[in-house]
C-alpha positions as CSV (number, residue, x, y, z in Angstrom):
1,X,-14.7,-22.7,-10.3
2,X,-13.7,-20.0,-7.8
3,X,-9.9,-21.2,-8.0
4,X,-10.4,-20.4,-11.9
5,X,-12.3,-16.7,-11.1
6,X,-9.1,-16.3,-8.2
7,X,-7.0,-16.7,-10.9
8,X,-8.5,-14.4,-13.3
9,X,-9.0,-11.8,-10.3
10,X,-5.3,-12.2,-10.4
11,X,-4.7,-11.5,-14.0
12,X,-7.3,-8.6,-13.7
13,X,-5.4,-6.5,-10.9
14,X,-6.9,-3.5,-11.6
15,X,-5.3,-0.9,-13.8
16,X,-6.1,2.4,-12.9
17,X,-5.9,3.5,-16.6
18,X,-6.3,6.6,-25.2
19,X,-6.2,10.1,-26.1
20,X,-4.7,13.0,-24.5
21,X,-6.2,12.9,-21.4
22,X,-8.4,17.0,-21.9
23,X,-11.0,16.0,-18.7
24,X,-10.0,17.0,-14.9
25,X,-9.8,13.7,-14.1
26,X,-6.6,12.8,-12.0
27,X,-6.1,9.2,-11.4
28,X,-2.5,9.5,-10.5
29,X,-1.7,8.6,-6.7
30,X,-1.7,5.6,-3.9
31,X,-5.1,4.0,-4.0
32,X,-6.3,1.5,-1.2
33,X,-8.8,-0.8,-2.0
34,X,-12.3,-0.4,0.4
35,X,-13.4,-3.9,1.3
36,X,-16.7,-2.7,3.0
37,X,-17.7,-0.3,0.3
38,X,-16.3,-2.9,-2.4
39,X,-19.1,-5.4,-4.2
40,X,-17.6,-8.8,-5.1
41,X,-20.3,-10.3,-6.5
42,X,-19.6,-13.7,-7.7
43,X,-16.0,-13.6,-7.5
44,X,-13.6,-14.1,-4.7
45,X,-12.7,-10.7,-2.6
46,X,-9.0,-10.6,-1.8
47,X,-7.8,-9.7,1.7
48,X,-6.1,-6.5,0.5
49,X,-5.7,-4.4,-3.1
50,X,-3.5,-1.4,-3.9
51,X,-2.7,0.6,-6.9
52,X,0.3,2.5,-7.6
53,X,-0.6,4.7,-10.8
54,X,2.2,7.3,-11.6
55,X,1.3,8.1,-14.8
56,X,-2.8,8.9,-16.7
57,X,-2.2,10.7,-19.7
58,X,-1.2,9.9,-23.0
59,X,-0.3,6.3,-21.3
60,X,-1.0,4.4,-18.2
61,X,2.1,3.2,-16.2
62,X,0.8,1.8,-12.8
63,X,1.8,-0.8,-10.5
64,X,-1.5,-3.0,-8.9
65,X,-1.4,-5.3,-6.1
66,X,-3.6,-8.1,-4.3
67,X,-3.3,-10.5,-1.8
68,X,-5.8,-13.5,-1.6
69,X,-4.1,-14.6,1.4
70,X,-0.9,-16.4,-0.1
71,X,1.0,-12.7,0.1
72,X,0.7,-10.4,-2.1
73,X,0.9,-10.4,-6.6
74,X,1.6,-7.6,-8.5
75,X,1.6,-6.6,-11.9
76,X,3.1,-4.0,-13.4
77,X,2.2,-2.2,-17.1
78,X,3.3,1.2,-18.8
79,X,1.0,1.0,-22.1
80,X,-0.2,3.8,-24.2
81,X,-4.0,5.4,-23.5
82,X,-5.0,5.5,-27.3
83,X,-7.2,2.4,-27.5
84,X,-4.7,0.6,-29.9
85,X,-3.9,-3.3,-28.8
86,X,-0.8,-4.1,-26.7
87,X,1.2,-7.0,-25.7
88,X,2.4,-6.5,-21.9
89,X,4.6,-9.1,-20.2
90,X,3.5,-10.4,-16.6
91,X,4.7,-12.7,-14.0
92,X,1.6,-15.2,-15.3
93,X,2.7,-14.4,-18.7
94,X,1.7,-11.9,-21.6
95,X,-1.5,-10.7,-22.1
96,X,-3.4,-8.5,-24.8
97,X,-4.5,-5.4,-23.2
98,X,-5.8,-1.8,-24.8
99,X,-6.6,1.6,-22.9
100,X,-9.2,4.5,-23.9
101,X,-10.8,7.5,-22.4
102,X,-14.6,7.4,-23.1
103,X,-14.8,11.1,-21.4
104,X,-14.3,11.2,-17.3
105,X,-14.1,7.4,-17.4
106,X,-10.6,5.1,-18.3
107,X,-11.6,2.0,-19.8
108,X,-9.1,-1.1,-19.8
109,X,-9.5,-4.0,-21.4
110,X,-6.8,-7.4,-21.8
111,X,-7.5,-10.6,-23.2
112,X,-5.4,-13.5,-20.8
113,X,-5.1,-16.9,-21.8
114,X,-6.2,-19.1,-18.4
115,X,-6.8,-23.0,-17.8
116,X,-10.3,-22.2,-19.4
117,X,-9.3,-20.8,-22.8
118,X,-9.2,-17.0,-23.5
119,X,-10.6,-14.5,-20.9
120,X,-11.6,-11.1,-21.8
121,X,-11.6,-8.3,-18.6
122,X,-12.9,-5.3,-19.1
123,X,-12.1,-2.6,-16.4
124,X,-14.1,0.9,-16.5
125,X,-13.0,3.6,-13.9
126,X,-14.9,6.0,-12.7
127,X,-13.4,9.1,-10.3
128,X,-16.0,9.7,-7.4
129,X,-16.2,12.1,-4.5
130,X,-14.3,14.8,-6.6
131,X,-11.0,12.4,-6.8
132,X,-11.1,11.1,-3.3
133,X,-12.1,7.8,-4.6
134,X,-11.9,5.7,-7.5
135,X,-14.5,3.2,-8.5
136,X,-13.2,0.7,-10.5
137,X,-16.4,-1.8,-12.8
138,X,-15.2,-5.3,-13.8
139,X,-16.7,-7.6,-15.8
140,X,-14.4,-10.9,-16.8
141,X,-16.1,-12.8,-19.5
142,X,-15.1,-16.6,-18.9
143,X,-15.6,-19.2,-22.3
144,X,-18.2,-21.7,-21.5
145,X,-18.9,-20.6,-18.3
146,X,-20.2,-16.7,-17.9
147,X,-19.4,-13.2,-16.9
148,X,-18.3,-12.4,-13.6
149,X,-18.7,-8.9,-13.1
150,X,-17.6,-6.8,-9.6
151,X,-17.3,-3.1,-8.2
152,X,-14.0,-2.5,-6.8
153,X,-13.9,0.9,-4.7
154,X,-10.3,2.4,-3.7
155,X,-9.7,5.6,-1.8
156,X,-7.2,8.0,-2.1
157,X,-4.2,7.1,0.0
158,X,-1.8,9.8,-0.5
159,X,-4.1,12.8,0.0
């Protein structure tokens, strides 16, 4: 079972990502992932995470990264943030995936298919520490078998 929640950790690199974006909120930037302030819960913690997000607007276009010790995967995606359903082509193959603001916080959500059936991740980020840090709320919902849920935190790289 942790090969299959590996797999979907995979498939759920996080996207730092609706409507015009009116808040303060600036998730644009290098972001490192924080193993020892990071909570992993029931699924597998990778070695290292990155995010790359150049763009937080009216759409997301990021670049995310993790290594589970077999060199790093990365996904890219350029969507837009108005909650509407999207198709986005990735290495492991397409996936369904929407983006909304629901005020300070970016919610992202994909359906994958995996070895288990459909898998629906829902990402919610939050900014913390007045943009220094980005805490990032996972919960991948897994058919037959459960939620897995996680707090990913990732600080500001390129400050």
């Amino acid at each position: 079972m942790r090969g299959v929640v590996a797999l979907l950790a995979i498939l759920a690199l996080p996207f730092a990502g609706l409507q015009v974006q009116a808040q303060d909120v600036d998730f644009t930037g290098s972001w490192v992932l924080s193993l020892e302030d990071s909570d992993f819960g029931n699924t597998r913690a990778p070695e290292a995470a990155d995010l790359e997000i150049r763009r937080a607007d009216t759409r997301l276009t990021l670049t995310s990264s993790r290594d589970y010790g077999t060199g790093p995967e990365s996904v890219e995606i350029d969507i837009p943030i108005d909650g509407s359903k999207h198709s986005v082509a990735t290495s492991r193959g397409s996936m369904l995936m929407s983006a909304e603001w629901d005020g300070d916080v970016l919610e992202i959500w994909r359906r994958a298919q995996a070895n288990v059936g459909e898998v629906d991740i829902t990402e919610r980020y939050y900014p913390e520490e007045e943009g220094k840090r980005l805490r990032v709320e996972s919960s991948i919902e897994v058919p037959q078998t459960g939620t897995f849920e996680s707090t990913m935190i990732f600080v500001r790289s390129d400050a």
